[in-house]
Each structure stands twice: as C-alpha cells, then as structure tokens.
C-alpha positions in Angstrom: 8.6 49.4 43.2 10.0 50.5 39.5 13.4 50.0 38.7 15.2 51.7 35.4 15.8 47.8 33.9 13.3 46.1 34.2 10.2 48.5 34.6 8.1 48.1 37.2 7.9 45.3 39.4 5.0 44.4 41.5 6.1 42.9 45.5 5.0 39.6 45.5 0.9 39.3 46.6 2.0 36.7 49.8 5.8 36.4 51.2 7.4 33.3 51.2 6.4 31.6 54.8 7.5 29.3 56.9 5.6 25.8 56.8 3.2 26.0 59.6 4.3 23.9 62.3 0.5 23.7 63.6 1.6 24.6 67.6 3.4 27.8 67.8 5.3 26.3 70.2 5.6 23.3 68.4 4.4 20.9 71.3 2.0 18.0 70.5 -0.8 18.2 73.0 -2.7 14.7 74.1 -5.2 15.3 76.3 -8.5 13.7 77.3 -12.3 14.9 77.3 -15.8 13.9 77.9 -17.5 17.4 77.4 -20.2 18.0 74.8 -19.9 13.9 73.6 -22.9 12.6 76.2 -20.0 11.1 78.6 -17.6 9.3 76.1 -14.2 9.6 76.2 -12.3 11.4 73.4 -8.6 11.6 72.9 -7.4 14.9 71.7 -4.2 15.5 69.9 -3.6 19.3 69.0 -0.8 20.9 67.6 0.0 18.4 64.7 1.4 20.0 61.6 -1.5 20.7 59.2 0.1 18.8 56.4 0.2 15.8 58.8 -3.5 15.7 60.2 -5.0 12.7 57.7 -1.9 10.5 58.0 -1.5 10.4 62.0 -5.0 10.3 62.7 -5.6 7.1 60.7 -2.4 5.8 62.1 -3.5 6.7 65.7 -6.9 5.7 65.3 -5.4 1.5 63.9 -2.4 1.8 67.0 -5.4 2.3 69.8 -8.2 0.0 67.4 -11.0 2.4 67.8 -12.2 4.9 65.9 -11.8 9.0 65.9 -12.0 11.6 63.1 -9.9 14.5 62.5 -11.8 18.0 62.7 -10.2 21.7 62.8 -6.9 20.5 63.0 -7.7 18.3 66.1 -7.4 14.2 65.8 -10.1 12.5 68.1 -9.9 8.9 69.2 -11.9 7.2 70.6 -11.5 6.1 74.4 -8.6 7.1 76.9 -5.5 6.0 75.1 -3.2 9.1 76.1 -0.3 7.0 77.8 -0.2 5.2 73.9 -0.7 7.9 72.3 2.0 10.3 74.1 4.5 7.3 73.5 4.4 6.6 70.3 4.3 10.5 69.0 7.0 10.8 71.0 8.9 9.2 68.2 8.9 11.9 66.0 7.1 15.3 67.9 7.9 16.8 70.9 4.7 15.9 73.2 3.1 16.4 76.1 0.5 14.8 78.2 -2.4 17.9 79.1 -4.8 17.7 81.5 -6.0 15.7 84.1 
C-alpha cells in the first residue's frame, strides 16, 4: 500500500490470529488405545489447546498415578483411566468420551 502521509507502508508479514483453540471444534477427545504399544493401554486426550499441553498432561498423568508423555499435541497416560479423565476435564473443556 503507499499512502501520501506516511509513505509507503508494508501489510503486516502474518495477520493477527485467533489463539488456537487446538480442536476446531473445540471438543476435548479421551479415548483409549492399544495399537502400535505391544498391548498396553494408552489414554489419549486430543484437542487440548496448544498452550495447555505441558500443564494438563503432568496434572493428568499425578490425578490417574501413572505415567504418559505428551507428543504432537496428544497427552498419553498410561492405563484406561478415560471415565477420570473425562470427569475431571469436564471442569474446564467441553469433552467427550471417543471410542469404544
């Protein structure tokens, strides 16, 4: 753009966005999985906002007293603790319970 006052002005390189809300529907997902982990039982909670990962996963991980780690924007506990888990992020997300 130029303008007369000021001279030219560049657009801004990245527009002002929204905070990412990590779901685009913004629904917590807990759901449960053995595959690929030699018949263990992971916890999966997708759709947390990005910003939020490292903080709910440890807190998570101490409610249920197993372990987990957080990876691509996915927490993972350790064990079948869905029911817990759905409850207490139901608190502060909107959540649902996937799979079977």
């Amino acid at each position: 753009m130029y303008s007369t006052e000021g001279g030219r002005i560049d657009a801004p390189a990245h527009p002002a966005a929204a905070p990412s809300a990590g779901s685009p529907d913004g629904v917590v997902r807990v759901s449960r999985t053995k595959a690929g982990r030699k018949g263990k039982t992971v916890t999966l909670v997708t759709g947390l906002p990005p910003a939020d990962l490292g903080d709910v996963g440890k807190e998570l991980r101490h409610l249920c007293g197993s372990g987990g780690s957080v990876k691509d924007g996915v927490v993972e506990v350790q064990g079948d603790h869905r029911d817990r888990i759905a409850a207490h992020l139901g608190q502060r997300f909107r959540v649902k319970v996937a799979g079977g």
